[in-house]
Structure formats: structure tokens, C-alpha cells
C-alpha positions as CSV (number, residue, x, y, z in Angstrom):
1,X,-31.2,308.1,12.0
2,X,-30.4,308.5,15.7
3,X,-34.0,309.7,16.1
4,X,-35.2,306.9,15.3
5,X,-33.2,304.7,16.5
6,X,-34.0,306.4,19.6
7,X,-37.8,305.7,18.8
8,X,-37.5,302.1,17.2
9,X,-34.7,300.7,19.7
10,X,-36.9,300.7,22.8
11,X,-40.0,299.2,21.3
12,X,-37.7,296.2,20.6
13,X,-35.7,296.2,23.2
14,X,-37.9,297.5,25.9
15,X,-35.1,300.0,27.1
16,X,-34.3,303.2,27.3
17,X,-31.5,304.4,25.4
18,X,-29.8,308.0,25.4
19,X,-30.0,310.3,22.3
20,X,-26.0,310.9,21.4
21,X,-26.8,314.5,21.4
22,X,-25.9,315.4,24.8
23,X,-27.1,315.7,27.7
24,X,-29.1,319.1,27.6
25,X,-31.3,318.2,24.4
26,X,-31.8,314.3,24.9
27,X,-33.6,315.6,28.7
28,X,-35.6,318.2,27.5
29,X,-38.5,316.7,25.9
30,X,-39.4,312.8,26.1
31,X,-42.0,310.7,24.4
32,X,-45.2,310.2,26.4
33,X,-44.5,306.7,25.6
34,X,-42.0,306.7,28.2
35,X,-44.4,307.3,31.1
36,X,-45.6,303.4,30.7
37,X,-42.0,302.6,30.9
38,X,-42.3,301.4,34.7
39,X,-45.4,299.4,34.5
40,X,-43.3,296.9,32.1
41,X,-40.7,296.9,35.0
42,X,-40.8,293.1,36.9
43,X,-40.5,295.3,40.1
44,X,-43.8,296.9,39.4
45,X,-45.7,293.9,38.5
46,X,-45.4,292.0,41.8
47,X,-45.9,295.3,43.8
48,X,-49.0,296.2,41.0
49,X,-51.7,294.3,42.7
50,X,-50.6,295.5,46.1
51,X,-50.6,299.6,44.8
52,X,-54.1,298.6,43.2
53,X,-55.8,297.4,46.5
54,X,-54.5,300.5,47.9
55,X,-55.1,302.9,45.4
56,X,-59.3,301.4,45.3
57,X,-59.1,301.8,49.5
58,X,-57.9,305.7,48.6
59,X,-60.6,306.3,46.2
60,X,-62.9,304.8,48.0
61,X,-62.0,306.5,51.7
62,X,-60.8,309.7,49.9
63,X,-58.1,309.7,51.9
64,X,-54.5,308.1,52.7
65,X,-54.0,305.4,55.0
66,X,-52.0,305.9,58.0
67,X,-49.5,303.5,57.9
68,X,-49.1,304.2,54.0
69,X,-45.6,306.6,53.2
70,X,-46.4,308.9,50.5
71,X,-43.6,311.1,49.1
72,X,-44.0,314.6,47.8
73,X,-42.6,315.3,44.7
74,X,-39.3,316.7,46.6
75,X,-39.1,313.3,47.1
76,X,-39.5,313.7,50.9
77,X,-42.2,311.4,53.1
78,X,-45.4,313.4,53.6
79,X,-46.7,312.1,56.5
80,X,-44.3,309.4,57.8
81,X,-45.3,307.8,61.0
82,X,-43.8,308.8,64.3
83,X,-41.0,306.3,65.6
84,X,-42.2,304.0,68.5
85,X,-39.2,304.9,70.6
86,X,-36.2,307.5,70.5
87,X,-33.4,306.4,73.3
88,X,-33.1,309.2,75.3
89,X,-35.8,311.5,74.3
90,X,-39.2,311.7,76.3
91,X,-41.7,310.5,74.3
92,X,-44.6,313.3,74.8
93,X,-41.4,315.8,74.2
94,X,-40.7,313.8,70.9
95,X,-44.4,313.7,69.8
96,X,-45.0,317.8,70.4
97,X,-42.4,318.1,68.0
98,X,-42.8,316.1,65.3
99,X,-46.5,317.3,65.5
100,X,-45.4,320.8,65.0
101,X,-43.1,319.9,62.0
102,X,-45.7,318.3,60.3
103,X,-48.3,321.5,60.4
104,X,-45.7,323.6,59.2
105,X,-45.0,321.1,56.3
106,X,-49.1,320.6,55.9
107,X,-49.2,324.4,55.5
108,X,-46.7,325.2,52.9
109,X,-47.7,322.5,50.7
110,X,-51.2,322.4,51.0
111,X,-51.8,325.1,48.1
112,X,-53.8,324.3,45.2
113,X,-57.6,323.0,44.0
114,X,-57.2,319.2,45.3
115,X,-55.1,320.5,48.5
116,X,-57.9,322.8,49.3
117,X,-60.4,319.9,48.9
118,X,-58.7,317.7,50.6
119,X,-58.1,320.8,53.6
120,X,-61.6,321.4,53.7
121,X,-62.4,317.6,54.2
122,X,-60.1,317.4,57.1
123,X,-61.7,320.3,58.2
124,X,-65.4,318.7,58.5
125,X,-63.8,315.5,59.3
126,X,-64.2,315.4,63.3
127,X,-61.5,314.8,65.4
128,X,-61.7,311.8,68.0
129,X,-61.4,313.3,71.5
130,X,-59.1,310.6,73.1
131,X,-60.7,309.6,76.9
132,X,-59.1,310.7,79.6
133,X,-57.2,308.4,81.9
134,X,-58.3,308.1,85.2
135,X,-55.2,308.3,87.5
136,X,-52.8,310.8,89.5
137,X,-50.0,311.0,87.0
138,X,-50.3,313.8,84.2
139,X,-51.9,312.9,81.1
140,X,-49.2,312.2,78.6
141,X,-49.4,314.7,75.0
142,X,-51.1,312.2,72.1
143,X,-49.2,311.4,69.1
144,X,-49.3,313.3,66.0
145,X,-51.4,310.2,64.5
146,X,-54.0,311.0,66.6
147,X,-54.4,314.2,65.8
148,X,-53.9,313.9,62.1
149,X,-57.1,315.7,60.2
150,X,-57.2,312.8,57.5
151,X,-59.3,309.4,57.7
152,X,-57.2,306.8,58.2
153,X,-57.9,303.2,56.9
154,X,-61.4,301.8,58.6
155,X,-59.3,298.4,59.2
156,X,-56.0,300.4,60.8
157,X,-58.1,303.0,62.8
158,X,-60.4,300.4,64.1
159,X,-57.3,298.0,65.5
160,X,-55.7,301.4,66.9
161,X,-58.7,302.8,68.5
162,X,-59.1,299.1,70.5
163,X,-55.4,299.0,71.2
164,X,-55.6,302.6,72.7
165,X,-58.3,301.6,74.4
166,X,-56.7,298.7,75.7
167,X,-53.6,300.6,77.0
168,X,-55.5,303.1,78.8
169,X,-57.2,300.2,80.7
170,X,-54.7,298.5,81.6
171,X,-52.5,301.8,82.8
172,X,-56.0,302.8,85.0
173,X,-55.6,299.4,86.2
174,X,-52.1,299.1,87.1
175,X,-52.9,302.4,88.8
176,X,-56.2,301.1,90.9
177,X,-53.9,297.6,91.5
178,X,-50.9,299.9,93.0
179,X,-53.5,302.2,95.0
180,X,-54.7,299.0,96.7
181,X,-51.7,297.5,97.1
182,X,-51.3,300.3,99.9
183,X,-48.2,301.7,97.8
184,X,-48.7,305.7,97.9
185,X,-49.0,307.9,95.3
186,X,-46.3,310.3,94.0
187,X,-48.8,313.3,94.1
188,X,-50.0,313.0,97.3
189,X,-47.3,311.7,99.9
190,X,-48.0,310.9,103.9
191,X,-48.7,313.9,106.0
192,X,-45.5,314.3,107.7
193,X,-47.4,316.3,110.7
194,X,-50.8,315.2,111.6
195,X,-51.9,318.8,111.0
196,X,-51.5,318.4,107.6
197,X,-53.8,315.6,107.4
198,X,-56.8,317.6,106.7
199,X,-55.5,319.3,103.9
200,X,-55.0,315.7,102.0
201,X,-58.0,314.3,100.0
202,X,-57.0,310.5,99.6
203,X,-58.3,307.2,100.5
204,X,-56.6,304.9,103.2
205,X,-53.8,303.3,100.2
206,X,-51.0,302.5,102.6
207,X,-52.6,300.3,105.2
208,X,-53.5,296.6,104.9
209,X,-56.8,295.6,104.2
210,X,-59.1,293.6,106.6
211,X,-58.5,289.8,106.4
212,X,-60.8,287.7,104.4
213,X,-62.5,285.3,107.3
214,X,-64.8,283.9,105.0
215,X,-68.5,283.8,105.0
216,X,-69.8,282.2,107.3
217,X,-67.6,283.6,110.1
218,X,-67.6,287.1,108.9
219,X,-70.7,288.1,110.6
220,X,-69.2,287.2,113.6
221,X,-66.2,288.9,113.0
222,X,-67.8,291.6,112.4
223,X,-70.1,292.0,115.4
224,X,-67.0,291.4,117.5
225,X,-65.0,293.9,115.8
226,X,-68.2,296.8,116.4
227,X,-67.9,295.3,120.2
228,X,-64.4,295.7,120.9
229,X,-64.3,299.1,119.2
230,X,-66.4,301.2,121.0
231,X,-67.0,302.3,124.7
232,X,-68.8,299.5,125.7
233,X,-65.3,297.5,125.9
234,X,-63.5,300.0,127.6
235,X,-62.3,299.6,130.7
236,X,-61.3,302.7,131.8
237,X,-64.9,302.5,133.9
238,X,-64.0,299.8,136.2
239,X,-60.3,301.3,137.1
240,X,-61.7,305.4,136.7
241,X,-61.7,305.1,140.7
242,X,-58.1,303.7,141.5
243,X,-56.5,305.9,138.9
244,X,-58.4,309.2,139.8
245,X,-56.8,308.7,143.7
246,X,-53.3,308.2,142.7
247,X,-51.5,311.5,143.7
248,X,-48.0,311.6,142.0
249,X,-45.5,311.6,144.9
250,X,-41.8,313.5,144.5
251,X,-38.4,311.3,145.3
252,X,-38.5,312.7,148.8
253,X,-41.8,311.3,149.5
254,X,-40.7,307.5,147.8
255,X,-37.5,307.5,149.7
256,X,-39.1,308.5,152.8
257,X,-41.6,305.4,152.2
258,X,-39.0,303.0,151.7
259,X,-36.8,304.1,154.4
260,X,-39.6,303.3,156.6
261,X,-40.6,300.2,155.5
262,X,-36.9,298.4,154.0
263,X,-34.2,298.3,157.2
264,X,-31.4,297.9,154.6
265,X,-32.4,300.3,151.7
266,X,-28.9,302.0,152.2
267,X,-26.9,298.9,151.1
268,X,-28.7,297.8,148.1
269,X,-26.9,298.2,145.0
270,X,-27.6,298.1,141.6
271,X,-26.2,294.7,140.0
272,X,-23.0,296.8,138.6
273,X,-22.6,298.2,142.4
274,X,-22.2,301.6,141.5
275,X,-25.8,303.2,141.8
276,X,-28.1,302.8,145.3
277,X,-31.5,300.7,144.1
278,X,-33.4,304.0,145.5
279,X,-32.4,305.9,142.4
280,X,-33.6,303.3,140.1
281,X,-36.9,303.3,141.7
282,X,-37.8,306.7,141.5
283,X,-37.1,306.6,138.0
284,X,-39.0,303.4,137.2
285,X,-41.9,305.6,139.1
286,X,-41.8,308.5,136.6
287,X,-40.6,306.7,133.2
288,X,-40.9,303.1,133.4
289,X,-38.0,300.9,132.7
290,X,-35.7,300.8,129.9
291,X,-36.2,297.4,128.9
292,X,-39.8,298.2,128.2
293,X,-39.2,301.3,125.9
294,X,-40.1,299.5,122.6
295,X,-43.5,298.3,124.1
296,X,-45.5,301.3,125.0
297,X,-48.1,299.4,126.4
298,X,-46.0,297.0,129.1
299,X,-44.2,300.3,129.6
300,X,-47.6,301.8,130.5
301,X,-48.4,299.0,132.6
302,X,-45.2,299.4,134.6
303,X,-45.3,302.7,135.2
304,X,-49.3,302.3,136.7
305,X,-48.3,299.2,138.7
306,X,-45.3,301.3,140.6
307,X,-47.4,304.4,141.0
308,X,-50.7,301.9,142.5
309,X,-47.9,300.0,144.5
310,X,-46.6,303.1,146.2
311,X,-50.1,304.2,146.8
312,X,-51.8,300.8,148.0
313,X,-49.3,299.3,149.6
314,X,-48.1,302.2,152.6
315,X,-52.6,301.2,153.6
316,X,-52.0,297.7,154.1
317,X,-50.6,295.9,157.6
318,X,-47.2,295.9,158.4
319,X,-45.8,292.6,157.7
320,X,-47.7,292.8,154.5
321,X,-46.3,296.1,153.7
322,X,-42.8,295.2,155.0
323,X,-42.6,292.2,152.9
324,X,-43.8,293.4,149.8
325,X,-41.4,296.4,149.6
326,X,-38.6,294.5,150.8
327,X,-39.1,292.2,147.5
328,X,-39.5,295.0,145.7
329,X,-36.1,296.9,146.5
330,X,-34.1,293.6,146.4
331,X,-35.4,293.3,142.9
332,X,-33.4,296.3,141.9
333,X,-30.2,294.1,142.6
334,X,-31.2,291.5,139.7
335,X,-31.6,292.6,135.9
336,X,-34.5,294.4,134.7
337,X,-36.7,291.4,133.3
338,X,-36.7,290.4,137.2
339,X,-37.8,294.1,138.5
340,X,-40.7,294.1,136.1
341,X,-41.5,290.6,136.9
342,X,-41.6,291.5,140.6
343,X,-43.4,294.5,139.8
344,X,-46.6,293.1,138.1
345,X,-46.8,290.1,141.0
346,X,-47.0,292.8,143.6
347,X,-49.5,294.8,141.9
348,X,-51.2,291.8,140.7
349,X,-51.8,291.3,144.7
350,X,-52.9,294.1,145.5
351,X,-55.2,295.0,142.4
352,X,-56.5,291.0,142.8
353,X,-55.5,289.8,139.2
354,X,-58.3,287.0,139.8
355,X,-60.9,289.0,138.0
356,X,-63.5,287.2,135.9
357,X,-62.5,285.9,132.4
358,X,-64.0,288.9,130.5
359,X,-62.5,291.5,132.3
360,X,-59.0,289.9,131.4
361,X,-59.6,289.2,128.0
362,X,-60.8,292.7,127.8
363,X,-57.2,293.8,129.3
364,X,-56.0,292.0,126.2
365,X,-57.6,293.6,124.1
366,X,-56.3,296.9,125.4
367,X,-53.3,296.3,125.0
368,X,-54.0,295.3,121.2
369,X,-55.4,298.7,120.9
370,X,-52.1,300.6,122.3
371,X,-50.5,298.3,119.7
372,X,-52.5,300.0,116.8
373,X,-52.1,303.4,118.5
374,X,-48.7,302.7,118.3
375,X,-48.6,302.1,114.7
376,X,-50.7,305.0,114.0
377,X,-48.4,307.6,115.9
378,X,-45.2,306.2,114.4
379,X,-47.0,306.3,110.9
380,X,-47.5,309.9,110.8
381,X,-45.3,311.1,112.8
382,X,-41.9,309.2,111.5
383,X,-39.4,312.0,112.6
384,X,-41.1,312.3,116.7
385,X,-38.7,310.4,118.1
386,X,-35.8,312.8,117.1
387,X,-38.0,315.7,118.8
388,X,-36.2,317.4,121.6
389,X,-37.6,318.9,124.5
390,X,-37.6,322.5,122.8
391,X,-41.0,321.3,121.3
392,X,-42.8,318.7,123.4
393,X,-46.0,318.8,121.6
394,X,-43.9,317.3,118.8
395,X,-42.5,313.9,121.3
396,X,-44.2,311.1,120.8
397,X,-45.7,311.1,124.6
398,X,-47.5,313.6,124.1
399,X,-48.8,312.7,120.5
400,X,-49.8,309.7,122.0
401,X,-51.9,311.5,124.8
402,X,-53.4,313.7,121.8
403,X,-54.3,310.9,119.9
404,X,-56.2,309.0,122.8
405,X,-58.2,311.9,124.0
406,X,-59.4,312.4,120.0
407,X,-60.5,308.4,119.9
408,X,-60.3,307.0,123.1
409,X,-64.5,307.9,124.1
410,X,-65.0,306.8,120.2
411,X,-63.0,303.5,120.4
412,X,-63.5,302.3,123.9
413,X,-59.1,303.0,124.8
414,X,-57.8,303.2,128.2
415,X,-55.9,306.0,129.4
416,X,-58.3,308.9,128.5
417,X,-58.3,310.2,132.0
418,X,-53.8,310.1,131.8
419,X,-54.0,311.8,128.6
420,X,-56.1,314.5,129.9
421,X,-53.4,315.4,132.4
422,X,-51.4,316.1,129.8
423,X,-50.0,319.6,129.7
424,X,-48.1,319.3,126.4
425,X,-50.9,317.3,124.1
426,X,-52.8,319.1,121.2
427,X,-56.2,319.2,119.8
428,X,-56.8,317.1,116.5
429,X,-58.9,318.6,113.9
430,X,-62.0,316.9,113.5
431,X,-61.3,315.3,110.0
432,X,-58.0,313.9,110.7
433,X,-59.9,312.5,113.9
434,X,-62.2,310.7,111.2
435,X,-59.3,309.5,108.9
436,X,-57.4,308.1,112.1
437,X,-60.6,306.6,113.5
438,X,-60.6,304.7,109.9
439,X,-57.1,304.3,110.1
440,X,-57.6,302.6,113.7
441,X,-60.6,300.0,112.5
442,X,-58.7,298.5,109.5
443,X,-55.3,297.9,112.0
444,X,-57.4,296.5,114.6
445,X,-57.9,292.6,113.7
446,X,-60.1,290.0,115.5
447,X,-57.8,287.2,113.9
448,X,-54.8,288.9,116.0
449,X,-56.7,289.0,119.4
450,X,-57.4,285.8,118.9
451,X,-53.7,284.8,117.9
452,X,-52.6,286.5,121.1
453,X,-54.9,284.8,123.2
454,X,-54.1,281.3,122.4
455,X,-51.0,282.0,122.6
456,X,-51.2,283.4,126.4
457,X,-53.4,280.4,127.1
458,X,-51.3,277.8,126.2
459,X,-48.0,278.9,127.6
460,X,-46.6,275.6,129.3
461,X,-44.1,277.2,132.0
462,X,-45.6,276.9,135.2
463,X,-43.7,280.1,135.9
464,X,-45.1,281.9,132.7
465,X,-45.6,285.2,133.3
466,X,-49.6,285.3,132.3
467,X,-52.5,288.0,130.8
468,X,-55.7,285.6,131.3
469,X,-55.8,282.9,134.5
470,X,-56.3,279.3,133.3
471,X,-58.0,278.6,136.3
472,X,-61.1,281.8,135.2
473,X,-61.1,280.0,132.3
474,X,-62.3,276.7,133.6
475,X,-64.6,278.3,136.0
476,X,-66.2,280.2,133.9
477,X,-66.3,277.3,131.4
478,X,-67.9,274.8,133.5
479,X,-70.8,277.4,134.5
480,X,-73.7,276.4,132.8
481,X,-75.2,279.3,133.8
482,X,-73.3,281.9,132.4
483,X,-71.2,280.2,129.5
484,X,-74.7,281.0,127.3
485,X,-74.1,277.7,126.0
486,X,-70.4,276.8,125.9
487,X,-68.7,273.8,125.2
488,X,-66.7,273.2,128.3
489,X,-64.8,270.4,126.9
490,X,-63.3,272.3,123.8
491,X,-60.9,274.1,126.2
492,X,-58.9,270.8,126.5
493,X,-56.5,268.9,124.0
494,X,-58.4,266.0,122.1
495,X,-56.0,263.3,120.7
496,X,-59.1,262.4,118.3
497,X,-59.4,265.6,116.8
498,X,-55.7,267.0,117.0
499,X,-56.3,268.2,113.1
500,X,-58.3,271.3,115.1
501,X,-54.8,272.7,116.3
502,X,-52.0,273.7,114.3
503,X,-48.9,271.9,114.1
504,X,-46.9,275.4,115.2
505,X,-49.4,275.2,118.5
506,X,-47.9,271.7,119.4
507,X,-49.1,269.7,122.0
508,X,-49.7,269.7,125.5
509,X,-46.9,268.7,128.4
510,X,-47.5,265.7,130.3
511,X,-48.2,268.2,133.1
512,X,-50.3,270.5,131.5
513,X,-52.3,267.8,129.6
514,X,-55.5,268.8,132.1
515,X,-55.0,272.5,131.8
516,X,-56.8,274.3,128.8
517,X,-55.3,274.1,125.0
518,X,-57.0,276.1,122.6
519,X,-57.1,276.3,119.2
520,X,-58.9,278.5,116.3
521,X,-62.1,277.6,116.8
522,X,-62.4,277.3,120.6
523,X,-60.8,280.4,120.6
524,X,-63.6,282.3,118.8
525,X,-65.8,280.8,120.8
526,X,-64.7,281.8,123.8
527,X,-64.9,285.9,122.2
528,X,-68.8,284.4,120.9
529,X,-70.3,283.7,124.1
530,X,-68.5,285.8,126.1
531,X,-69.3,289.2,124.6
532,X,-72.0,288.4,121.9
């Protein structure tokens, strides 16, 4: 009667219902009736249709989706997809393992007719070679599902495949957007000696671009950027003859000149009182001042204007001579802006700093290019200016005198025949010579040159210390026969038209209000006709 209660009670009750003889015979054999047990279950009606839909995609593909968790019958997930993210664990670390888990798992339980089958499809199933990304870092280890030998849901592989895709585009992106953002890359750091430059295989990342000057003025630009970088704009020509008859004289030799020429030399002080002006001038000979140390190029210039001074002047007639020094060691009793003031007006004397407008703008321009050279020495060469004198090639004097030699013919820079002199300087190799000529034609902007020389131009101190004469400038403006054309009258402020200037460039004094103002355009102009 239990028996049958066992057999009858389910049918009416729809529930399973334990035999009272124990444990060991009620589990040992069942009713096959049981099996459809589950499919009567509310559970597995609303998931029914769902398990249908993917049991017809199974058939149908032959093999398991994915995405889909199948157990084994230890109950365990077969191929359960790797986590998105472990906190604290490298990702290509995490996927190397659970990849090697999973073989060993495929291998012990893949025994058997249909697991044979099944291996041998995987086997003639080809595996997708993922496309290699296209930047410096190292190419990160793909996920197990990637590598998995079974077909994966048309649907699923087809959204993953674009979403890879997608990923490795954007990262090649983000790489090409960092390159040109002038950021450098972790594999291949700046050359910390220029030596090393050579041995570097990588495109110009860290320096600004060119500036976008639009189209119609970018032919222009261009042509005057090909101009004032190369020798036909240097200027080391016209001043080849003053600097190649300077003779470097000793301190004896200056002292003896002044002595001869400055009655009171003895008594002049420094501003503090403590040190005779004679010192100070035979330094400023050999070094320059001090104020000027962060401006190579003034320094430069200061250093050529005492060395021309000491060499002109001693030729000239005594009251000139007289005078001139005179000023020039009572200088040394005021602060230094005052000596380098008094400086450049001397030389500019003697060397006749009325020269025509094109030499001057071209003396502008060469000082723009010591600016670039500037950037370029301290760019590769970050630790020179901790160099002591136990390695002067390594000082960024000589660097500087290296450098020039290696573009200055190329480029059109002055100072060639200085750097030559140079015991201490070094030979570049030839490719670095090619990078830094690169380097040296994206720094070198025509939108600065012409930033610099409005801003010369329209300097309203009548005691402004200036680079081009106003006065060339309307000379050369009002010559109709060498202006090739020029407007004369775009030199000068127009009320009517004051949208041309920028409101930083203000407006003229009421004493300047005949003198030239430029702006942007008249600017460019100017460089058009003057050296197109």
C-alpha cells in the first residue's frame, strides 16, 4: 500500500512524496515519470520559452553561446565568462590565468563521442587573429573569450567583434591625439645628450606645430619663412669684415686704453664704492653683463659692442675718442641697465645704426633665431647649465657654438665665424643636424617676427631704446621707387579704420600721432615688399 501510494499520490497531487522505507531504498531507483517532474514546475514555464530559443540557436550553431553558463554535471560552470574587472589584479595577469584554468578543465572533461565531436569542430573552427594595435605601449594578452575554440552566438560575436574594433580605434587614437599633442612617449624619452639623438627613431612629438595663418596668407607665410631661413638672410656677410679685425685684447691692453683716454679712471667707483669701474669693464669685455645672462642674444650683442668699441674707438679723433670713453667709464658708476644703454649708443655711433630698413629688420630677425637656438640647446641639453669647467664641451657656450656651426650656413645664423673660434665646441652627427634643422623651422614663426616688430615700432618713449629707426621706415616708405608698391599711408594710425589695430596695441600719443603705428596687416606688408 505505500507503493502505491507512492505511485498514485503524486499523479493527484503533483508532488513528490518519500517512500517510508528509508532513505537507502526510497533513492535507489525512481520512476521515469519523475524526470517530467520539473517541466510542471511554475519556475520552468516562464523560463521554458527562453531555454527553447536557446536550445534552437544551439542546434542550430552547434555550439554554446558565449554569454550562456552551462554547468557540468559536478555542478560547476563550464565556461563562465571572465569578470570585467578584479581590484587589484592586472588585467592581462588575470586573463593568462583564467585561460590556463580553463584548458586544463577542457582537457579532463572533454572525453567521450560527443566531446570528441565537439573537439574536433573547435579544432576546424578557425580562430580570429585579433589586429594589432598600432602604438608604443605593449600589446596587452586577449581574454580567454577570444581565444575560446567554440562558435559563439552570430548576434553576440558580431556586437563584440565591433566593440573590439571600436576600442582598438579609439586607444590608436588617443595614442596619435597624445603624439601630436607634443606629449612624449614612455618608450622613447628626450635624448638627454645630443649624441644620442641619432640613435632615436621618432618624429618631432614635443614641439608646437606651425600656426594655422589661413589660406590666403599661407603662401606668403611660407615664402617668407623659406627667406628668412636660409643664407640669403644672413647677415654675417655684411659684418664678416668688422668681426674678422677684432683682435681680443688682455686687461693690460684695456687699462692702458683707458688710462690714456679717461683723466680720472682711478676715482671711479662702482655704485656700492667698493670695486674701481676698470674691473667691471674688463669683465663686461670677456663675458657680457650679468643683467643680460638670461638673454643670450642681448648678451651677445654686449659683448660685440664692447669688443668693436675698444677696437673703433682708440682710430677716431681725440675729442671724439675722449668723450666717448669718458661716458663710457662714468657709466660703470650707475646700475647695469644704464652701462648697457650706454654701451649700444656708443657702438650704435660708431657702427652707424642708420642702416636701411631691411638690414634692421633683418637684425631682428637674428635675434629671433638666437631665441630658437636658445630653446633648442636648453631642450636637449637640460642638465648644461650645472656643467662645470672639468667638461666644457658639456657648458652651454660651447653647445651653442656647436650648434651654430652645424646650422648656421643651412639657416642663414650669425655668429658662424665666433663659433668657429671655439676651442671647446663639437661636431654634430649629420642626422641630429637634420632633426635640429627640423626642430629649428617649426620654432621659428613669422607671426612672432611680426609680433616683435610692431611692438619695436610702436614704442612711444621718445627715449625707447629701439631695434628698427622710425625715421628708415618712412624713408623707405615714401620711396616710390623702391617700396615695389607700398602703401605709404598704412604706416600711420587711421581713426576711420582703428578696427585694423588691436585693442592691446592702443593708440598713438598726442606726440607720436605722426610717427608710424602699425598693425597686423601693415606689418606683413612691410616683410612682403621688402624681401618678396
Amino acid at each position: 500500500m505505500e507503493d502505491s501510494e507512492e505511485v498514485e499520490q503524486p499523479q493527484k497531487k503533483k508532488i513528490k512524496v518519500q517512500s517510508s522505507k528509508g532513505d537507502g531504498e526510497g533513492s535507489e531507483t525512481k520512476p521515469a515519470h519523475h524526470k517530467e517532474k520539473p517541466k510542471e514546475d511554475k519556475n520552468w514555464k516562464k523560463a521554458e520559452s527562453s531555454q527553447a530559443k536557446r536550445t534552437t540557436s544551439q542546434n542550430s550553431s552547434k555550439a554554446k553561446p558565449k554569454s550562456e553558463e552551462t554547468t557540468s554535471d559536478d555542478g560547476e560552470p563550464e565556461n563562465p565568462p571572465p569578470p570585467a574587472y578584479i581590484p587589484g589584479v592586472p588585467q592581462h595577469k588575470m586573463m593568462v590565468k583564467i585561460k590556463k584554468i580553463w584548458h586544463s578543465k577542457d582537457q579532463l572533461k572533454k572525453s567521450g563521442g560527443d566531446s570528441d565531436k565537439k573537439k574536433k569542430q573547435s579544432l576546424s573552427t578557425p580562430t580570429p587573429t585579433p589586429t594589432p594595435t598600432p602604438t608604443l605601449t605593449p600589446t596587452p594578452t586577449p581574454s580567454p573569450a577570444s581565444t575560446n575554440t567554440k562558435q559563439s552566438h552570430p548576434k553576440q560575436s558580431s556586437s563584440k567583434q565591433s566593440s573590439s574594433k571600436q576600442s582598438s580605434s579609439k586607444q590608436s587614437n588617443s595614442q596619435k591625439a597624445k603624439n601630436e599633442e607634443g606629449s612624449e612617449s614612455a618608450d622613447l624619452p628626450p635624448p638627454k645628450k645630443m649624441e644620442d639623438l641619432g640613435k632615436f627613431n621618432f618624429s618631432i612629438v614635443d614641439l608646437p606645430k606651425r600656426r594655422n595663418e589661413g589660406k590666403d596668407k599661407k603662401e606668403i607665410y611660407d615664402k617668407l619663412h623659406q627667406y628668412f631661413l636660409s643664407s640669403a638672410s644672413s647677415t654675417e656677410k655684411s659684418a664678416r669684415d668688422d668681426t674678422e679685425k677684432i683682435a681680443n685684447l688682455t686687461d693690460d691692453e684695456i687699462s692702458k686704453i683707458l688710462h690714456d683716454n679717461v683723466p680720472n679712471l682711478d676715482s671711479l667707483y662702482d655704485r656700492t664704492g667698493s670695486t674701481p669701474v676698470l674691473k667691471f669693464i674688463c669683465s663686461t669685455y670677456n663675458y657680457g653683463l650679468p643683467l643680460f645672462n638670461g638673454n643670450n642674444a642681448v648678451q651677445a650683442h654686449t659683448v660685440h659692442a664692447v669688443k668693436y668699441i675698444f677696437h673703433k674707438l682708440p682710430t677716431m679723433v681725440p675729442s671724439t675718442r675722449k668723450a666717448m670713453f669718458t661716458r663710457l667709464a662714468e657709466s660703470y658708476t650707475a646700475c647695469q641697465m644704464e652701462q648697457g644703454r650706454v654701451i649700444d649708443s656708443i657702438y650704435g655711433s660708431l657702427t652707424g645704426r642708420d642702416k636701411t630698413l631691411k638690414e634692421q629688420i633683418l637684425n631682428l630677425v637674428d635675434i629671433q633665431k638666437e631665441q630658437v637656438l636658445n630653446q633648442i640647446v636648453n631642450r636637449y641639453n637640460p642638465e648644461a647649465w650645472k656643467t662645470t669647467d672639468d667638461n666644457p664641451k658639456g657648458q652651454i657656450p660651447h653647445i651653442q657654438s656647436s650648434y651654430c656651426v652645424a646650422l648656421g650656413p643651412m639657416l642663414g645664423l650669425r655668429g658662424v665665424n665666433a663659433a668657429l673660434l671655439d676651442k671647446d665646441r663639437f661636431d654634430v652627427d649629420k642626422r641630429n643636424v637634420a632633426y635640429l634643422k627640423k626642430c629649428f623651422e617649426r620654432l621659428f614663426s613669422i607671426e612672432d617676427l611680426i609680433k616683435s616688430l610692431i611692438a619695436d615700432i610702436n614704442q612711444q618713449k621718445t627715449d625707447a631704446d629701439r631695434l628698427i629707426d622710425r625715421q628708415a621706415l618712412f624713408n623707405w616708405s615714401k620711396d616710390t621707387e623702391h617700396n615695389n608698391g607700398f602703401d605709404p599711408y598704412c604706416i600711420f594710425y587711421d581713426e576711420d579704420n582703428a578696427s585694423l589695430w588691436d585693442k592691446d596695441l592702443g593708440v598713438p600719443t598726442e606726440e607720436n600721432q605722426y610717427q608710424p603705428f602699425l598693425h597686423h596687416g601693415s606689418a606683413l606688408s612691410i616683410l612682403t615688399h621688402l624681401f618678396l
